[in-house]
N, C-alpha and C positions, 0 to 999 in steps of 0.2 A: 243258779247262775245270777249277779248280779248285773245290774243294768249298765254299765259301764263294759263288762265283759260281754253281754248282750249287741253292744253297740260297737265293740270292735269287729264281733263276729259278723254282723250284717256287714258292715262296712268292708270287710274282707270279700265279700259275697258280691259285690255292687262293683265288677270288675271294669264294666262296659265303661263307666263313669269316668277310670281314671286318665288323670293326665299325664304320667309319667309310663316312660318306657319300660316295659317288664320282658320278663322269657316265659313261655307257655310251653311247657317243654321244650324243642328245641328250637321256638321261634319268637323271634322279637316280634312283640306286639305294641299297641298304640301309639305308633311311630306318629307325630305329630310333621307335615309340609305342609306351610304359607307362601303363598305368592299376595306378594304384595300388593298392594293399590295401586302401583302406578303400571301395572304388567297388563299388556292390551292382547297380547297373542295369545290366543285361547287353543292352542294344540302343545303348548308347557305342559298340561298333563298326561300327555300323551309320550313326550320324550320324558317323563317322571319315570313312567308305568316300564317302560325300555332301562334305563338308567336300574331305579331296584331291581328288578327281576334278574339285571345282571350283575350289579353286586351281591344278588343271593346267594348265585352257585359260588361267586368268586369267594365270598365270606366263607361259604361253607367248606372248601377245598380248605382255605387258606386257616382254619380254627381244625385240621383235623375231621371234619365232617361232624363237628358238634353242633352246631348252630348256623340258621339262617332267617331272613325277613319274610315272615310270614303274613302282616298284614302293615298296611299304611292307610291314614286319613289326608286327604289334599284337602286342605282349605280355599275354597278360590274369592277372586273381591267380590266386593257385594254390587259392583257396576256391570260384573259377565250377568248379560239378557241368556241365560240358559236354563228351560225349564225340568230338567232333570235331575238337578242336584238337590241332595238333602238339605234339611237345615239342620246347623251347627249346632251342638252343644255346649260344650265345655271346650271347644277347640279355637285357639285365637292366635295372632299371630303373634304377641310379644311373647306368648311362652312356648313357639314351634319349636321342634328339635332340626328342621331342617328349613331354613329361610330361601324362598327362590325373591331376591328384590334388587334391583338398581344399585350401583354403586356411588362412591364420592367421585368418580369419575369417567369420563367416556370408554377410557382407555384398563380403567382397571376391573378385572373381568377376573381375575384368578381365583380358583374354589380355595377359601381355606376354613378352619373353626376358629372360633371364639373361644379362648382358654385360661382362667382365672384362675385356677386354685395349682394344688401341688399335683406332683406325680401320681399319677393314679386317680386322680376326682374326674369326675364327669366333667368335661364341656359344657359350654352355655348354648352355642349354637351351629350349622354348618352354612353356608354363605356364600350360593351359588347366585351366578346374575343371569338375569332372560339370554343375556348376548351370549353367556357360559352355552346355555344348555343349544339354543338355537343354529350356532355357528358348528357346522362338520368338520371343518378345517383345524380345530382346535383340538381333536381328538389328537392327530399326531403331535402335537405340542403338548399334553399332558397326559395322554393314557387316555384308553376307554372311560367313557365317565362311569358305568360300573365300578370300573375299577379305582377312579379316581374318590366316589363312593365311601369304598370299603375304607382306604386312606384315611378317610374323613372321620371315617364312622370310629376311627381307635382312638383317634383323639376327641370324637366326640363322647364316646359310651366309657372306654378306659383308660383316658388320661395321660396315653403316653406323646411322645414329642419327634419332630421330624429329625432323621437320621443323615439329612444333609444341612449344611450353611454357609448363606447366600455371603456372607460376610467372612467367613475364614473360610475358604473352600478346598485349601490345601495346609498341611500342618506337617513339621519333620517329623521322621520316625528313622533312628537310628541313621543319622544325617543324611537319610533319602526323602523329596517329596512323592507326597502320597495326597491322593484328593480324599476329600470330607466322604466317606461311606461307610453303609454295609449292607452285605458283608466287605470283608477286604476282597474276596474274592472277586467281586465285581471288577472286570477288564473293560479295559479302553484307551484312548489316547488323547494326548492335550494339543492344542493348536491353540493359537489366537486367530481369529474372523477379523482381515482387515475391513476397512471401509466399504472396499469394492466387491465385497464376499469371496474373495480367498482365503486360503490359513496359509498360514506359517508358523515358524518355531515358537516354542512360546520364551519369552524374555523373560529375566530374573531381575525383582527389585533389589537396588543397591542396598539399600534400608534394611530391609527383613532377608535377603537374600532367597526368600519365595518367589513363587512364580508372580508375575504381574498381573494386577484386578482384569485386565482385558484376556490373560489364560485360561480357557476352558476344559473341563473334561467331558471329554465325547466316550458313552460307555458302546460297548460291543454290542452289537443287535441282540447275538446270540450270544447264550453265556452258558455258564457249565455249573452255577449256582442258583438256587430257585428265591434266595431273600435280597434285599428287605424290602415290603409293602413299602414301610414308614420311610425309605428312599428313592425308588424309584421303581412305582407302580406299573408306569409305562411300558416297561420292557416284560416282553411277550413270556418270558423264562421263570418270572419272577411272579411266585404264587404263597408266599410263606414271610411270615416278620421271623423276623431275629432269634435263634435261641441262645442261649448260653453260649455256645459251645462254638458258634462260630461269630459272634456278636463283636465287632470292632471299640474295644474300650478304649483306645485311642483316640479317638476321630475326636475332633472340639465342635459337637454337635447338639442341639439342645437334649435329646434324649442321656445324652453322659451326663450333660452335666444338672439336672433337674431330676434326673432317677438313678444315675449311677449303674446301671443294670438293663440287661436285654427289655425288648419289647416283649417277647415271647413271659418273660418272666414276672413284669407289670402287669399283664395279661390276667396270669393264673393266681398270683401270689399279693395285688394292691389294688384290684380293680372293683369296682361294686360288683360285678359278676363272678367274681373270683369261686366263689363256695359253689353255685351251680357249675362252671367250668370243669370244676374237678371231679365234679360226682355226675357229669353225664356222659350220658353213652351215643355214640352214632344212630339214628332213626333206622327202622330195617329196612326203611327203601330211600332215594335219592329226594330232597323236599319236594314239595308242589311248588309253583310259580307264586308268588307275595299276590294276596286278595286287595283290591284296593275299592275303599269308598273317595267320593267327590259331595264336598259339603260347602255351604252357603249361608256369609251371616250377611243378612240386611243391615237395615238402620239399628242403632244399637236401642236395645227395650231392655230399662233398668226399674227395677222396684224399690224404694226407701222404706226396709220395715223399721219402723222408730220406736225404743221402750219409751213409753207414759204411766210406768207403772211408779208407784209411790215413794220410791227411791230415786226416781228420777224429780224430785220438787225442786224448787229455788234456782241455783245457779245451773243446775247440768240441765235443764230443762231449755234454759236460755241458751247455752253452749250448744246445745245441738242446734237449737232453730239457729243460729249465728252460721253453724257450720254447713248445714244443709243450704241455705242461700245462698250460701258461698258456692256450694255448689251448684245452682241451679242457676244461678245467677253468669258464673264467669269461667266453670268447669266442661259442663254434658254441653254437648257440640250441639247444631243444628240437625233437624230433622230427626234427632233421637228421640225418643217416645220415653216416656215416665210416670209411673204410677207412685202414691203414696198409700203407706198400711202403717196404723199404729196399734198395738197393742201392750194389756196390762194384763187386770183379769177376763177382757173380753176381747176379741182382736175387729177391727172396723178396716173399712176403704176411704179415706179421707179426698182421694184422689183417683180415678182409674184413667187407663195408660192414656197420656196427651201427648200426641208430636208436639215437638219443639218449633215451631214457624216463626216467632217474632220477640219482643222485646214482652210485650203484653200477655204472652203466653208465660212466659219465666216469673214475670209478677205477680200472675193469676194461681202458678203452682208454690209461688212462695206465699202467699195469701193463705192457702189450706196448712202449711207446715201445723204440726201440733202446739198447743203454747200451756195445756192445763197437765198437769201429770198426778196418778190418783192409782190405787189397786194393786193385786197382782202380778206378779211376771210369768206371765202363761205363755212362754216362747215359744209353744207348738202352735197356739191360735196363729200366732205371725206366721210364721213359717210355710202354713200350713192351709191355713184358710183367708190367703188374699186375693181371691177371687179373679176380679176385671183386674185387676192391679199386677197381676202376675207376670216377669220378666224373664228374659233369658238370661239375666244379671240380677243381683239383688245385691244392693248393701243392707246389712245387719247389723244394728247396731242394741247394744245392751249391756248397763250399769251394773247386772246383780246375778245374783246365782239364781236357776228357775224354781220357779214357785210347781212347775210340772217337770216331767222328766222328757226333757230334750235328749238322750242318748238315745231313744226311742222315737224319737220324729226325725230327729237328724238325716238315719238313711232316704227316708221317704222325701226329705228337699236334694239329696244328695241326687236322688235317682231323678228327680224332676229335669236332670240336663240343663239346669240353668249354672252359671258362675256365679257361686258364692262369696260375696268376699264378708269377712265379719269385723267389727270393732269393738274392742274389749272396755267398754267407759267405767275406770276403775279398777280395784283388784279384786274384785270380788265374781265379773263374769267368770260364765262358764267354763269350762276347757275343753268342752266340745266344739266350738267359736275354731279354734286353731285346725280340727279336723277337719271342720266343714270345708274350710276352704282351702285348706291343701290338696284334699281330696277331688274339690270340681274346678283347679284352677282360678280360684281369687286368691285375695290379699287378706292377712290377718295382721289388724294393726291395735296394739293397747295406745291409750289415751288416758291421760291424768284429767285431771280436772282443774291442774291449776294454770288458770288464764294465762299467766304470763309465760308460759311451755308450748301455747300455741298450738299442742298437738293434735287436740281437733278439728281444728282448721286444716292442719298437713294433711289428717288424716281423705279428710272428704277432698282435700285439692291432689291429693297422689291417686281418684279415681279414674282416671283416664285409660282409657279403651284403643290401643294403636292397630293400626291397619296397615303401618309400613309409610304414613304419610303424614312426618311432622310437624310440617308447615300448619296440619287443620288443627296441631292438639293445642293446649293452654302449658304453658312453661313457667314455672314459679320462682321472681327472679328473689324473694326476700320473706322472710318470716323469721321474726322478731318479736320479743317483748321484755317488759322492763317494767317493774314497780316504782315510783318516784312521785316525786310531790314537789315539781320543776321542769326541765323541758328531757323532753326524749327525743337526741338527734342523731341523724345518720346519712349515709348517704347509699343509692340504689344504683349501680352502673346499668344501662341499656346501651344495649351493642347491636352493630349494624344490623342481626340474624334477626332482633326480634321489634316488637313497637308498634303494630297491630294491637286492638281492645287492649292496650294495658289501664287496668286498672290499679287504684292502693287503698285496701281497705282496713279503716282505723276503728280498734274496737276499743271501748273504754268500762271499767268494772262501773265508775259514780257517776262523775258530772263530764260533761258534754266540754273537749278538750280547745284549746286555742291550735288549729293548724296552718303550718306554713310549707307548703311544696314549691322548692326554684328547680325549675327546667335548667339545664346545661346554656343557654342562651340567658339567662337571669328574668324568666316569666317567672312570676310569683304566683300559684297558688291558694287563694283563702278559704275559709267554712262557704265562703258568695260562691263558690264554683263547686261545691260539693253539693252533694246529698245527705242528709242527715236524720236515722232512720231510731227516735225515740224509745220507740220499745226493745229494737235490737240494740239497742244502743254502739250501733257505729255508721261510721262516718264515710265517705266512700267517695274519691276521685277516678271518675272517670276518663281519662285523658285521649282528648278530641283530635281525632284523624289517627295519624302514625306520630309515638313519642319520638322524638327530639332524642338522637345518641348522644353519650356521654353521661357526663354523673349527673344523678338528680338528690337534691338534697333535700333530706324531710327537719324539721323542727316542730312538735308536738310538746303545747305548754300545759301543765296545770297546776293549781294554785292546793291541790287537798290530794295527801298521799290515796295513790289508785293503781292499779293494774291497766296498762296500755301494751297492744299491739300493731304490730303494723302487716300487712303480709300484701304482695304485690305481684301480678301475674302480667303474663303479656302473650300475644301470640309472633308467627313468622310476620317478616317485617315483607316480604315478598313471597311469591308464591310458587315461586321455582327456587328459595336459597331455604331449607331445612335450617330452625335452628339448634344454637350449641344446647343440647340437654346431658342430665346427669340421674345415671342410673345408681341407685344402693340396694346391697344386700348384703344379709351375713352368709356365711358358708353351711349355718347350723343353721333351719329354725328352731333346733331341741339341743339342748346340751346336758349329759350329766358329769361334766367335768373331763370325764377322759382326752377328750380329743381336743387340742385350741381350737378358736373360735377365730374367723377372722372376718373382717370389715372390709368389702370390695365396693368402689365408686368406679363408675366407667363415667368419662368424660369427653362426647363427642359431639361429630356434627357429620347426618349420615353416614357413619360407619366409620368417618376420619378421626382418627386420634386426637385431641387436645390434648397439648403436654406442656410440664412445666409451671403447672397452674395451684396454687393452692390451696388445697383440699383438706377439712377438718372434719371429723365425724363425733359426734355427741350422743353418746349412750347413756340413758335413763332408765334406772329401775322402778318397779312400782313403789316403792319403799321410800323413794327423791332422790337414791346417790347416784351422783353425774360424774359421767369420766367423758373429757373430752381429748383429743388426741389427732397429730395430724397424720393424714395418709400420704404415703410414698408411691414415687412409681418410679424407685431405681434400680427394680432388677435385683432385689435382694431381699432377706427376710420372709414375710408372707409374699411379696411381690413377686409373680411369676417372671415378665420379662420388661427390662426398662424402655422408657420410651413407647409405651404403647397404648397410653394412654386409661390405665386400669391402675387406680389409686388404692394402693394396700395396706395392713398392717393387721397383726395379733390382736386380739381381745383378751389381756389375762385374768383381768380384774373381774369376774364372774362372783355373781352373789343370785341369793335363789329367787324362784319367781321371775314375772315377766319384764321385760325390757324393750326399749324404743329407739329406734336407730335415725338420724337425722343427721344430712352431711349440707356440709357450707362449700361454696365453689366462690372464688373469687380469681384475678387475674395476678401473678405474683411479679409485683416490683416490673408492670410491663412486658415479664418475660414470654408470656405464655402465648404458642403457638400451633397452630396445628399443621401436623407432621402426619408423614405418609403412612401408613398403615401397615404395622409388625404381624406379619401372620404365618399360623402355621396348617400350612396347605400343601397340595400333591406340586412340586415343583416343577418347573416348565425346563422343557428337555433343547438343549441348541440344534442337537443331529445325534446322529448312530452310528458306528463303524459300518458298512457289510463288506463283508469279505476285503477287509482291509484297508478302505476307503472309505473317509468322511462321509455322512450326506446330511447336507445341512437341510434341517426347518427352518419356515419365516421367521425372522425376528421376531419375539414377541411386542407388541405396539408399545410404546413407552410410555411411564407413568409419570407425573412428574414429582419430584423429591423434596424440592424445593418447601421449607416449612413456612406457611404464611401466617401474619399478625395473627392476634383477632382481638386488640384493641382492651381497653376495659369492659369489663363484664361482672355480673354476678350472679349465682344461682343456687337455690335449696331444695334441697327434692326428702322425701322421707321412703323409706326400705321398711319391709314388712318386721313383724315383732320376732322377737324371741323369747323363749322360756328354757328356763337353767335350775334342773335340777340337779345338786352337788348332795354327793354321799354324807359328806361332812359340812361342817361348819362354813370351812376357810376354806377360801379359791384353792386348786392345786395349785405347787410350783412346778412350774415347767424350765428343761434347761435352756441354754443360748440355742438359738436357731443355728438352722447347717446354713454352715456358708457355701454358699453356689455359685458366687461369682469370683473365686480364687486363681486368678493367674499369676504367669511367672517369665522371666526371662532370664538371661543369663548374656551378662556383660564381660571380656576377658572371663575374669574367675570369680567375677561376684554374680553374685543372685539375688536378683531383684523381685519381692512377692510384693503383690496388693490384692487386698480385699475387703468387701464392705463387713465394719466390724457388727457383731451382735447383738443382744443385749444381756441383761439377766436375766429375765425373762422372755425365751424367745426374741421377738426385736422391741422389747421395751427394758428400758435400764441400760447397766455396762458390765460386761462379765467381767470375771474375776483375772481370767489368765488364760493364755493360748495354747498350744502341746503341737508343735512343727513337727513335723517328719518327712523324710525323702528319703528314695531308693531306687536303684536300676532298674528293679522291676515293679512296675503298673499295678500288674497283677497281684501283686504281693501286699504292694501301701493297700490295694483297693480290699484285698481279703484280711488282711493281718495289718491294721494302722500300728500297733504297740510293737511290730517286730521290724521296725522302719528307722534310718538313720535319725536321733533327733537334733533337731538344730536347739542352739541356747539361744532363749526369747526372753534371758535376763531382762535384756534392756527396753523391752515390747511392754507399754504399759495401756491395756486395751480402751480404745475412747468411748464416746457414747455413742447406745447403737443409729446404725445409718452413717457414720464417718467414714471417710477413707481412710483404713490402715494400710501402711506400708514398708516394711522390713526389708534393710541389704543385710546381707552377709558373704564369708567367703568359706570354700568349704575344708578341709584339714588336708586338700591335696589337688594339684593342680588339674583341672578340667581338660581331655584331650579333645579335641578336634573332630568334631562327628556325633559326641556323648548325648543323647539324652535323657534325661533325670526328671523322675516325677517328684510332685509333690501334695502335700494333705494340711487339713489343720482342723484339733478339734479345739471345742474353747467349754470351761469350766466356771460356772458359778458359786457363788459362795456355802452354798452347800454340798458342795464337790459333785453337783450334777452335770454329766459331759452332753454334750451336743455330739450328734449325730459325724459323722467323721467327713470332711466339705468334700464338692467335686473334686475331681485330680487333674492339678494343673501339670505339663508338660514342658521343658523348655530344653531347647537345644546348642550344644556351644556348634558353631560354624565359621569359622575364618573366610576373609573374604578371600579367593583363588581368581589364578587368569581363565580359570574355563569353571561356568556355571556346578554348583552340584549336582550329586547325581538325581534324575530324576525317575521314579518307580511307574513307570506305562507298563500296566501288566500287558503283558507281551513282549515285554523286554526285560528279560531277568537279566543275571550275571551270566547263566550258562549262552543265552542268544546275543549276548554282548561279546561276550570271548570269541563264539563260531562268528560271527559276524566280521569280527577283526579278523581270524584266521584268512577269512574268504577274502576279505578286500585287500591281504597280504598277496596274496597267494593271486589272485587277479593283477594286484600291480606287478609284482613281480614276473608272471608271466607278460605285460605288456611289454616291460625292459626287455626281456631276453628275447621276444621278436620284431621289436629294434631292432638291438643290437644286433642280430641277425641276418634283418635286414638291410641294416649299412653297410654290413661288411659285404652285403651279396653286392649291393649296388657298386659298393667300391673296386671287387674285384669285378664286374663287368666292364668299369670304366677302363680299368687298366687294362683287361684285354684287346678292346676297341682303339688304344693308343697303341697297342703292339701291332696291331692289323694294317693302321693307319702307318706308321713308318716305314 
């Protein structure tokens, strides 16, 4: 067995270690919960311990009895005084699978996930708040949190999407409305809630002739169908997702339109669980209750193992010590503890673990960095024998392939329970670097060597450790460089969020540069107000108190062609306002071409969306070829949902070997705003029928919608590495992406389609040509696209992808009154490869009438609509006829009583 096979197999073996979610036969294991920093009530884990245990059984009923939560880890802060709890290993809060923390707002409290990629990918996060779990009154407003849980846990673990929305909540169906659900089975009734909390009828917009945004659907307490989770959990009936077979392909819900297909069927058939699902069997007795640990990370204790080994001479020698300052210097927070270990052919302690307390303590550890590089690269010495120096963290950092066999030490740091994260300086490191720290939850990032890439400066400034509390990390608002032999100018936006320790540090490859820094008020800047550190050779403004909002403009002269950088950090400018940061990663860290690859930037400020913002992402191979390209967030192509502040796009251009991922944020033409939060979570319920009568819930407390500025801004963050191994030569070609966001309407007799066009490759390029279809039946476009009316799309000539496309036409007969008609479209590249066949849009013709259409309250079919009229016939009618009975009685009394009287 070779040593590489040796090292997967241990690594297989070292289960306790990992950080990802697994099944251990029939039970999820190493479910990772963070509470955050700012959570002071220390009995959240206690309503945790309640909450799983009851979305276990619920899970389990609800999967068929295949699986349930058999253990979870709580992380709690490291400010709870409780001397019981473990301490943490590998558990942190930026990679929890369950976040209990604070909202952007007082009022917004709603559990929902974090969801980035296609149908079927795992989730990023679930995103319950202290006021979620602690408030009992909010159970009737959203379901048992159990249950609300398990909700979570499908778009967390398998990627399907909610089966209601808040946005089209009713939709025709054969010119009856019908509200957003499933199953259709699901009954109830619609009312509008006036002001005063009564209902009344609900009104129809003139415009769309749907019911009005103020119409609700109130479902039946009790129902006589047991689905969908993924709609409404709440209801007590309701223990099963969606199959096939009764699954509402109508509804314009995200789940139709984003998978096309049941929950139940995402489940078994595109989910990471998918192969175990289908090959397990029910346990022979009912689970046990979910086992839970309570863990505890203090102040953060990080290790710098550094190669000094003989291929590290000259420049990359200098590159680290540059980057390491930068870290120690404007990165590791206060009161974090830090050891230094270098090794070559010998490994030493240059450093053993120093708290961070002061200015002098950070110069004192920048003093020991390594500066001679000489021997060996014996990466188990590092790894392995760093003695006093030894952290719960370590960065790894190494230029070359080992001179000893690391597949073989590897598990042994693995098991150590510390977070490894590694950096790959050059093409030459290991490829055990990438396992390590997949495996104990660090960052693996490649790094060039060429100055002006910046990217080991990214790399040591992307080491940051969150705890849920922004305000205390470093936020990196510019990182740049440029070869010239003349001035290197630009300009750095600081925006209200940040301006706190900002610093701008300027590194130069020769001679010692001319700088010029103007503050947004026109203070100027010179070398008199900097630092200027010789042997690192850079240069460093430190800017006094809180920077100055607005743009700050740099000018950087010199006189003899050189390599210059700039790279600029800053912290919260207050300490209750979170600032705006920017998350990246790709969807792969492995690729062997099969599968695209896509570029995700999240863009927020606690939890709040930034949108509208423009977003660039720059991929580097080890080999120098740069693709840079900008990311969308419209709802189309790689982009899950627009508006939500999750910046997308394909990677097609794949070439082999390792890659670097690095995204630009800036604010676009002023536009950019942040907007209220798109999420997909267990929806909150108005009221219930019982027994035939309303009963309304509180309102839920209101959020506000309202999108606010946020000024000029800028910001660069770097996303961990990838590696791309291709069977062949040349990238695959992949066809146009599925269009998902295809709708329709239907005007008189014409038909109005838009949707976002493709590209040739997935969403980069312009495909070649579209292929329209429509048909009466849904069901039919959706299973059989080629046996579908087609429309002629002569005149359709496709634009470049991300445009709006938009085609009328009319159809070869006229549209009756009531009709609706689906529609599809695939689209074709120049290699005649088709794209996936887009959601099915619906549209209905409706004339407007003096009395509303009809509207579908299950409980009011056609048959209790007829008996209904019979009866109030049959009632009026009997009221006349004893009238008229009784006038005539009266009349003929009168008359007698006049015969008497005469």
């Amino acid at each position: 067995m070779d040593s590489r096979a040796v090292f997967v197999l241990l690594w297989m073996l070292l289960s306790s270690t990992s950080t990802g979610i697994k099944l251990d036969g029939n039970g999820y294991v190493d479910i990772i919960i963070a509470i955050g920093s700012r959570a002071i009530v220390k009995i959240i884990p206690l309503i945790i311990f309640e909450m799983v245990t009851e979305g276990s059984y619920y899970l389990y009923d609800a999967l068929d009895e295949k699986v349930y939560f058999k253990d979870a880890t709580i992380l709690v802060p490291s400010h709870w005084s409780v001397k019981d709890f473990s301490k943490a290993r590998t558990e942190s809060f930026e990679k929890a699978h369950i976040k209990i923390d604070y909202a952007n707002s007082v009022n917004n409290i709603e559990p929902y996930t974090k969801q980035y990629g296609e149908c079927g990918d795992e989730g990023e996060f679930i995103h319950f708040t202290p006021e979620y779990l602690l408030n009992d009154t909010l159970i009737e407003l959203y379901g048992s949190r159990g249950r609300v849980l398990v909700h979570e846990w499908a778009h967390l673990r398998w990627g399907v999407y909610d089966e209601n929305n808040d946005k089209k909540p009713f939709y025709y169906s054969n010119g009856r409305i019908e509200p957003t659900r499933c199953s259709k089975n699901i009954e109830g009734q619609f009312y509008e809630v006036t002001a005063g909390g009564s209902l009344q009828q609900c009104r129809t917009d003139p415009e769309t002739l749907l019911l009005t945004k103020e119409c609700t659907f109130f479902p039946d307490r009790n129902q006589i169908t047991n689905s969908s989770i993924m709609f409404l959990p709440s209801l007590d009936p309701v223990t099963a997702f969606c199959h096939e077979n009764e699954h509402n392909y109508e509804a314009p819900n995200m789940q139709n339109i984003k998978c096309g297909k049941a929950t139940w069927t995402v489940i078994f058939e595109d989910s990471v669980d998918k192969d175990a699902l289908r090959s397990l069997k029910p346990p022979e007795s009912p689970p046990p209750p979910p086992s839970f640990k309570i863990v505890q990370r203090k102040q953060r204790v990080v290790c710098l193992i550094l190669d000094v080994s003989g291929s590290m001479r000259g420049s990359r020698i200098l590159l680290q010590q540059q980057a390491a300052t930068h870290f120690l210097r404007n990165i590791i927070e206060e009161q974090a503890s830090v050891g230094i270990v270098q090794f070559s052919t010998s490994a030493s302690t240059l450093s053993p673990l120093t708290t961070i307390d002061s200015d002098n303590t950070r110069e004192n550890l920048i003093k020991m960095l390594p500066k001679v590089a000489d021997g060996w690269t014996n990466m188990c010495l590092g790894l392995i024998d760093n003695g006093d120096a030894l952290g719960d963290e370590i960065i790894f950092l190494t230029d070359g392939e080992a001179t000893d066999n690391i597949e073989l030490c590897a598990p042994s740091a693995i098991k150590s329970g510390a977070i490894i994260s590694t950096v790959a300086f050059g093409k030459k490191a290991a490829t055990a670097l990438i396992e390590m720290a997949e495996q104990t939850g660090g960052k693996f990032i490649y790094a060039n060597d060429e100055l002006t890439s910046n990217q080991l400066m990214d790399a040591f400034a992307s080491f940051t450790f969150s705890t849920g509390d922004y305000t205390k990390e470093p936020v990196q608002l510019e990182s740049v460089g440029e070869r010239t032999s003349d001035w290197f100018n630009g300009t750095v936006s600081v925006d209200q969020t940040v301006g706190n320790k900002t610093s701008f540090v300027i590194i130069y490859e020769l001679s010692f540069p001319s700088v010029y820094i103007q503050s947004p008020s026109g203070l100027i800047y010179t070398q008199t107000n900097t630092s200027h550190d010789k042997l690192l050779k850079t240069v460093t403004l430190n800017v006094p108190g809180t920077a100055e909002p607005g743009d700050w403009q740099y000018s950087i002269q010199t006189t003899i062609l050189q390599a210059l950088t700039l790279t600029v950090t800053s912290q919260a400018a207050q300490a209750d306002v979170p600032p705006i940061t920017v998350k990246t990663r790709m969807n792969q860290k492995s690729s062997d071409g099969t599968k695209p690859m896509i570029v995700f930037a999240e863009v927020s400020q606690n939890y709040r969306p930034v949108i509208n913002a423009e977003v660039w992402a720059t991929l580097e191979s080890e080999t120098g070829i740069e693709h840079t390209f900008q990311l969308l967030d419209n709802g189309a192509g790689a982009d899950a949902s627009q508006g939500d502040g999750i910046y997308s796009r394909y990677f097609t251009k794949m070439v082999n070997g390792r890659s670097s991922l690095k995204v630009r944020v800036k604010n676009q033409e002023g536009q950019t705003r942040l907007a209220a939060p798109k999420k997909s979570g267990a929806p909150y319920v108005p009221g219930y029928v019982v027994n035939g009568v309303v009963q309304l819930n509180p309102p839920k407390p209101p959020v506000s919608e309202e999108p606010l500025e946020v000024g000029s801004f800028t910001r660069t963050a770097t996303g961990e590495s990838f590696e791309v191994t291709l069977s062949g030569t040349a990238p695959p070609n992949f066809p146009p992406n599925r269009i998902t966001d295809l709708s329709a309407e239907i005007h008189e007799d014409t038909v109005l389609l838009s949707w976002t066009a493709p590209g040739e490759d997935l969403d980069q390029g312009t495909a070649k040509s579209y292929e329209i279809r429509w048909s009466f039946d849904l069901d039919m476009l959706r299973d059989s696209f080629s046996n579908g009316h087609v429309v002629n799309t002569a005149a359709v000539s496709p634009q470049e992808a991300g445009s709006v496309e938009q085609h009328s036409f009319n159809l070869s007969f006229p549209i009756q009154n009531g009709t609706t008609l689906s529609f599809a479209i695939q689209s074709e590249d120049e290699v005649n490869a088709t794209s996936e066949t887009s959601n099915i849009a619906q549209a209905s013709k409706i004339l407007r009438a003096p009395k509303p259409p009809g509207i579908s309250n299950p409980g009011m079919n056609l048959t209790v609509l007829v008996i209904s009229v019979c009866v109030v016939t049959m009632v009026i009618c009997f009221i006349v006829a004893v009238t008229t009975w009784a006038v005539k009685r009266k009349k003929l009394s009168s008359e007698s009583k006049v015969e008497l009287t005469i």
